[in-house]
matplotlib code that plots the C-alpha trace (Angstrom):
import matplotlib.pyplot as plt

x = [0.0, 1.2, 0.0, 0.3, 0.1, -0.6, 0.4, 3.0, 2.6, 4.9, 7.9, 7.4, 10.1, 10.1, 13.0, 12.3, 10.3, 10.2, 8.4, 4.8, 5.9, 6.5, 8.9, 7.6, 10.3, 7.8, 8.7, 9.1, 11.8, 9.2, 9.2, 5.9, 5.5, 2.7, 1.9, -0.2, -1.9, -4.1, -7.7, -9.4, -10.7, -6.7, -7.3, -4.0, -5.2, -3.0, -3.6, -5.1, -2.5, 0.3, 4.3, 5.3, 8.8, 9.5, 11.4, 11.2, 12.0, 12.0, 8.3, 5.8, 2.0, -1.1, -3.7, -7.4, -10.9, -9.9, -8.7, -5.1, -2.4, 1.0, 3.5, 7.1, 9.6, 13.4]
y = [0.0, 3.4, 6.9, 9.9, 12.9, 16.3, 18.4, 20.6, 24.2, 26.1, 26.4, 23.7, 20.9, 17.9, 17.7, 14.5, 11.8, 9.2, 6.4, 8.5, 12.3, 14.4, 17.8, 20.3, 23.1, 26.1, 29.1, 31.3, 29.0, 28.1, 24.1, 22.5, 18.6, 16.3, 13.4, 11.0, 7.8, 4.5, 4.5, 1.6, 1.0, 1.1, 4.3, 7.0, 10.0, 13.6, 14.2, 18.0, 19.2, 20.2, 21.2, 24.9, 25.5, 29.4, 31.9, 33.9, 34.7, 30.9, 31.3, 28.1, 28.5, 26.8, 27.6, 25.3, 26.2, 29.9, 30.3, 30.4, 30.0, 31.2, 29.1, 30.7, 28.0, 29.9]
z = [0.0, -0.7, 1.4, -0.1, 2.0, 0.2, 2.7, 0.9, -0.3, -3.3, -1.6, 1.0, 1.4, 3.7, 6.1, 7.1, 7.4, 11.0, 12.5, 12.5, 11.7, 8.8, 8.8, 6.6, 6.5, 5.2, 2.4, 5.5, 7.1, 9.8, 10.4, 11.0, 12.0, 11.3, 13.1, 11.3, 12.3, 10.9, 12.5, 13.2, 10.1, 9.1, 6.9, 7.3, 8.9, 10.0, 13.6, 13.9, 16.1, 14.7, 16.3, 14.6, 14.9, 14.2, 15.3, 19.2, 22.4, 24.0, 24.6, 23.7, 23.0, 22.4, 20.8, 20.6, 19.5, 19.3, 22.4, 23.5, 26.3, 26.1, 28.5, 28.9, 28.9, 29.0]

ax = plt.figure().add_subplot(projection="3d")
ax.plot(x, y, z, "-o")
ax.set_aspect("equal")
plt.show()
C-alpha cells in the first residue's frame, strides 16, 4: 500500500520523514510537523494538532478552538 500525503505548499520541502511524523520546512523558514496515524478502520489519517517551529523569544504557545495560552519555557 502506498500513502500519499498532500500536505505541501509552493515552496514547502520535507526535512524528514520518522516512525509516524513528517517535517515540513515552510517558504518562510518556519518548520511544521505532522503526526499522522491508521484509524481503526486502518485508513491514514494527519492528527489535527500540529508542532510549529519558528522563530522567538523561547516562549511556547497553544492555541485550541480559538482560544489560546502562552507558556514561557526559557
Amino acid at each position: 500500500m502506498q500513502i500519499k500525503f498532500e500536505i505541501l505548499k509552493k515552496g514547502d520541502t520535507i526535512l524528514n520523514v520518522w516512525e509516524n511524523h513528517i517535517a515540513v520546512k515552510k517558504k518562510s523558514g518556519e518548520v511544521e510537523i505532522f503526526q499522522f496515524f491508521l484509524d481503526e478502520e486502518g485508513l491514514p489519517r494527519l492528527s489535527e494538532n500540529t508542532i510549529l517551529v519558528t522563530q522567538g523569544n523561547g516562549s511556547i504557545s497553544a492555541k485550541a478552538d480559538g482560544s489560546s495560552v502562552e507558556i514561557t519555557t526559557f
